[in-house]
C-alpha positions as CSV (number, residue, x, y, z in Angstrom):
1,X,74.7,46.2,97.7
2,X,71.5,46.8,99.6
3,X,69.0,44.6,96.8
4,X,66.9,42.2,98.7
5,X,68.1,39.7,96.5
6,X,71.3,40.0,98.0
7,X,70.4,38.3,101.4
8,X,73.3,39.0,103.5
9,X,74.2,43.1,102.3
10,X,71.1,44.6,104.3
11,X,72.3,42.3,107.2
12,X,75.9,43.4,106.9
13,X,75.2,47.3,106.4
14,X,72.7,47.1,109.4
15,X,75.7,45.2,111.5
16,X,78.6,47.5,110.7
17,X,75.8,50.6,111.3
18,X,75.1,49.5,115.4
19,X,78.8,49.3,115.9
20,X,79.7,52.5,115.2
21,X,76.4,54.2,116.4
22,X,78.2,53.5,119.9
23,X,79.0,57.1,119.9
24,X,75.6,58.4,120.0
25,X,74.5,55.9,122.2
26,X,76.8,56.5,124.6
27,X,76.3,60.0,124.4
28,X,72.5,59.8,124.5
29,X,72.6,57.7,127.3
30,X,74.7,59.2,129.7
31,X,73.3,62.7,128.7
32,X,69.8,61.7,129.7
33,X,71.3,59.7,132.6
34,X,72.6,63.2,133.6
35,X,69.7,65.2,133.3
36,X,67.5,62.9,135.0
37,X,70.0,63.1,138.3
38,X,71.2,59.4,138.1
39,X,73.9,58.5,140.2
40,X,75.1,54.8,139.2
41,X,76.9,55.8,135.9
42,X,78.8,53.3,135.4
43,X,75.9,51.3,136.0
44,X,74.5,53.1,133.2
45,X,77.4,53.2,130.8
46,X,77.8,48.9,131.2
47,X,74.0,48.5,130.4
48,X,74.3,50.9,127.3
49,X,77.0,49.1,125.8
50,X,76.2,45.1,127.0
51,X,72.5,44.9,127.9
52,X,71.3,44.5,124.2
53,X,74.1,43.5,122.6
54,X,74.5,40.2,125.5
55,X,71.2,39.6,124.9
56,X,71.1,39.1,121.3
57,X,74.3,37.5,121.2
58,X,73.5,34.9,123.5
59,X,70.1,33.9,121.6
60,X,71.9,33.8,118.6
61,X,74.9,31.3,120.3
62,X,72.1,29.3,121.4
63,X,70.1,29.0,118.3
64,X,73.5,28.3,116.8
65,X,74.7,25.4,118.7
66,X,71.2,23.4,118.1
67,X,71.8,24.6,114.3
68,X,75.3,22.9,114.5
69,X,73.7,19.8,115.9
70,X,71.9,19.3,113.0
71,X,75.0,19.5,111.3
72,X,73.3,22.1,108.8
73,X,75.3,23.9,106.4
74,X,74.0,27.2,107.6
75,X,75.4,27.0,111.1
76,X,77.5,30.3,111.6
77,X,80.9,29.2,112.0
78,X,83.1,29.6,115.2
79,X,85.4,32.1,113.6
80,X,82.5,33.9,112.7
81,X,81.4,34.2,115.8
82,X,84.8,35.3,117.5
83,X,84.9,38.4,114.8
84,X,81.4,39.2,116.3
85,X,82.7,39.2,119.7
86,X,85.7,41.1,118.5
87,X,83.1,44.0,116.7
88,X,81.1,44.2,120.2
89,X,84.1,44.5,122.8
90,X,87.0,46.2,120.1
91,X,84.8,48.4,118.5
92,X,81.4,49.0,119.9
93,X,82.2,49.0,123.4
94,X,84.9,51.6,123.3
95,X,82.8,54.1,121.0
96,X,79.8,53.8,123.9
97,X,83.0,54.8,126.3
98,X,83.7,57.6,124.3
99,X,80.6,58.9,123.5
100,X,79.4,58.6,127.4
101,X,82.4,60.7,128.0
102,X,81.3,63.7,126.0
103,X,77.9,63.1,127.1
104,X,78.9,63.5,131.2
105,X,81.0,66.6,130.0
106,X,77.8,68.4,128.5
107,X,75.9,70.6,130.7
108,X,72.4,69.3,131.7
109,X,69.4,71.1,130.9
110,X,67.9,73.7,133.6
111,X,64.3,72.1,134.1
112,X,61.8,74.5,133.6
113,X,59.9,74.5,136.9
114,X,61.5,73.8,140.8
115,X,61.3,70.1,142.2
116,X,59.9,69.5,145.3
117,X,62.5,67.9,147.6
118,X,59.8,65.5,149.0
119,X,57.6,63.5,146.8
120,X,53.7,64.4,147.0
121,X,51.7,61.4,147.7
122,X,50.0,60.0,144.6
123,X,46.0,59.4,145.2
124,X,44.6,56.5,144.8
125,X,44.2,55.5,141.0
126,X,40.7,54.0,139.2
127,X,41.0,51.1,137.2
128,X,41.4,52.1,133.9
129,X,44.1,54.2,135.2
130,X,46.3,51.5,136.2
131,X,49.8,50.6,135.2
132,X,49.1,47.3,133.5
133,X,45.6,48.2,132.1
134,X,46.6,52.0,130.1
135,X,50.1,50.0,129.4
136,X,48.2,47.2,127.4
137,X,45.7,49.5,125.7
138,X,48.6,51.8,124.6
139,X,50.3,49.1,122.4
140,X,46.9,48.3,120.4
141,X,47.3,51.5,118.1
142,X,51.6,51.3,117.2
143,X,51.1,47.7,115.9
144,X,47.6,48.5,114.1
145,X,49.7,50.9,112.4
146,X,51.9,48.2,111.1
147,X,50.7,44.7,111.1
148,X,49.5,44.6,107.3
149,X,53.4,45.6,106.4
150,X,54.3,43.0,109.2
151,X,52.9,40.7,107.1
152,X,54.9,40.8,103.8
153,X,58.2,41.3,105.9
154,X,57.2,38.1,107.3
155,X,56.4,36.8,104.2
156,X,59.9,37.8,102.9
157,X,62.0,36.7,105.8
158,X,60.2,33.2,105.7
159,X,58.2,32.3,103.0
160,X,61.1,33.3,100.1
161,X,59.8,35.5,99.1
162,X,61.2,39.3,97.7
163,X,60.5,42.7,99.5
164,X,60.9,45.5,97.2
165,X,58.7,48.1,98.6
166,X,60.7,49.9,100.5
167,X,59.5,53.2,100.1
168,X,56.0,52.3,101.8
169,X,57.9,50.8,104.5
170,X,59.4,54.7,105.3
171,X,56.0,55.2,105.3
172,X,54.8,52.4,107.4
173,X,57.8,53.7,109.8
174,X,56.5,57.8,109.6
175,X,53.1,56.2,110.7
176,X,54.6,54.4,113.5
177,X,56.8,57.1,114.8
178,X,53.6,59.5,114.9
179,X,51.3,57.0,116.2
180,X,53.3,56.3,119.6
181,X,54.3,59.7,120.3
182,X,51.1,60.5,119.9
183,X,49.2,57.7,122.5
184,X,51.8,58.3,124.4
185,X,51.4,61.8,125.1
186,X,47.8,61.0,125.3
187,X,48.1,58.3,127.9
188,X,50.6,60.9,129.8
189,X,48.2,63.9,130.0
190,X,45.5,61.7,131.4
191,X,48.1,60.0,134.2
192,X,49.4,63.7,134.8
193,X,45.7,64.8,135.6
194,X,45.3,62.1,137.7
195,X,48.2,63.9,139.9
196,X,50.3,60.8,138.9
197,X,53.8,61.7,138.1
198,X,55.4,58.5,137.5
199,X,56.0,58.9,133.9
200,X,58.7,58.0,132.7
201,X,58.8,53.9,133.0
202,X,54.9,53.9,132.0
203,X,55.7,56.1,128.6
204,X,58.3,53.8,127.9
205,X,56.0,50.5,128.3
206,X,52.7,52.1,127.1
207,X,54.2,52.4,123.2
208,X,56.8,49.7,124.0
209,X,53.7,47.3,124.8
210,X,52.8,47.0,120.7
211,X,56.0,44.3,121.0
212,X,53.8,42.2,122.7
213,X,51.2,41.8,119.9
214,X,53.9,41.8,117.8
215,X,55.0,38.5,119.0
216,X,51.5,37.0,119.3
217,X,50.5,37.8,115.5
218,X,53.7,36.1,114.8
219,X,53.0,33.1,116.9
220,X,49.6,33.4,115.2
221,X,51.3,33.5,111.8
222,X,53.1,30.7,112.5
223,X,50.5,28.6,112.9
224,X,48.8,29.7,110.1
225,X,50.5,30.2,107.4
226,X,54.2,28.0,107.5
227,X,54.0,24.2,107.9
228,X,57.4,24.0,110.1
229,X,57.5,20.7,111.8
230,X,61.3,20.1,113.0
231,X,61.8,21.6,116.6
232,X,64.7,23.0,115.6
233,X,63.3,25.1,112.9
234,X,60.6,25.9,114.9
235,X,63.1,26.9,117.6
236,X,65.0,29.5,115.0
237,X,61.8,30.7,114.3
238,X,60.9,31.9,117.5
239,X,64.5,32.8,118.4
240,X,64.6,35.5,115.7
241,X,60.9,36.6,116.4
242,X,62.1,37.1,120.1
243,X,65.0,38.6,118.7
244,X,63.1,41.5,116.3
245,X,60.1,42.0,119.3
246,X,63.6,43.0,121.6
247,X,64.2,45.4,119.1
248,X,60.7,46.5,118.1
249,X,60.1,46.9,121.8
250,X,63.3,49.1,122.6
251,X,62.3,51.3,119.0
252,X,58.6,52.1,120.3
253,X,59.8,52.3,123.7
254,X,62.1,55.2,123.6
255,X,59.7,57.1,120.6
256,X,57.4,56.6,123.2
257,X,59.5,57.7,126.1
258,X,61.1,60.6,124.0
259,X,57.6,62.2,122.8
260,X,56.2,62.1,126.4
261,X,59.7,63.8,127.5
262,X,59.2,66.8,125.2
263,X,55.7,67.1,126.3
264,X,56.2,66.6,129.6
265,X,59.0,69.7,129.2
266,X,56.7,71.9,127.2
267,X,54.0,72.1,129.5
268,X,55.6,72.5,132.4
269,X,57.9,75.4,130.4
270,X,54.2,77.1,130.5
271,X,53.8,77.5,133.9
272,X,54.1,80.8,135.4
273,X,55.3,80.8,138.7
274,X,56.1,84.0,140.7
């Protein structure tokens, strides 16, 4: 069911699988939500279950309606479509519900150390210290980890041709997972010593920044290696590129995000206060 010469079984699998991992998403979400003392729930609860799905969906319609225009038999037809739609608000929707539900119910964790009611100032940072420079340098190392795989995928997905090494894509994927927790820790400690505490949104973009070179090398592969001509198939090509960096960003975002979390937790969980 799952050979790559059977083109649409990986697709289908990996379809049905983000529906029903709702639950967990819902329940990761709102539990983290709670822990970090949001307030806007719901807020958080209509972004879990819309923000990603809306925006894939609606690159897809796009990149759909200029396939139909060239009246191409491998336009995805209208029915189609409306069972999608029907998979996202029947199925995947209600299962974020549910699983934000139990997620508010649990407990939050006791943080290991007192919060200060009012903010310390943060000091004035130097310049390799700043947001957009450590966030940029942090993505260099997650996609050196994977842009030799990157190239057979794209290779597979675009050149015809079969992927059967799947066990050095786990791998690939172990590497990955190690490589951003581990930059991003690294990137945390020094912004932490430099009595910065805004960590949260610059763990997420320091490991979720490798998305960006992702895209490049593919606009680089591109023009490299396929001799696409048509707009419109130029168009479907960076669609679904723009499509897997969403997705590459979100996955080394939250490793990223995650990692620094833990760390973040354990050495705090070391202080002794009296």
């Amino acid at each position: 069911f799952l050979s790559p010469a059977n083109r649409g079984g990986l697709m289908t699998a990996m379809l049905l699988l983000f529906v029903f991992m709702g639950v967990p998403a819902g329940y990761a979400s709102s539990f983290l939500h709670k822990s970090l003392k949001g307030v806007e729930w719901k807020k958080n609860i209509i972004l879990t279950s819309c923000l990603f799905p809306g925006i894939v969906f609606t690159i897809f319609f796009v990149l759909n309606f200029f396939v139909w225009g060239e009246k191409s038999s491998g336009a995805v037809p209208f029915g189609t479509l409306c069972a999608l739609l029907v998979l996202w608000f029947g199925i995947s929707m209600p299962l974020v519900f549910l699983g934000a539900y139990f997620g508010y119910r649990r407990k939050p964790l006791d943080l290991p150390v007192r919060v200060n009611q009012i903010p310390r100032q943060v000091p004035e940072q130097v310049w390799y210290m700043q947001p957009a420079f450590s966030v940029t340098v942090g993505g260099v190392l997650p996609f050196g980890a994977v842009f030799i795989e990157l190239f057979f995928i794209l290779s597979s997905i675009w050149l015809h041709q079969f992927y059967y090494v799947f066990g050095f894509l786990l791998l690939v994927f172990i590497i990955l997972i190690i490589t951003c927790a581990e930059i991003t820790m690294v990137m945390c400690y020094f912004q932490l010593c430099a009595e910065d505490y805004h960590w949260w949104w610059r763990a997420f973009l320091t490991s979720g920044s490798s998305a960006g070179y992702m895209f490049a090398y593919s606009v680089f592969y591109f023009f490299t290696k396929l001799e696409i001509t048509k707009f419109v198939s130029a168009l479907l090509y960076f669609g679904y590129m723009f499509i897997a960096t969403i997705v590459f960003f979100l996955l080394t975002g939250t490793i990223g995000f995650y990692a620094c979390y833990w760390f973040v937790w354990k050495i705090f969980s070391a202080i002794k206060v009296d």
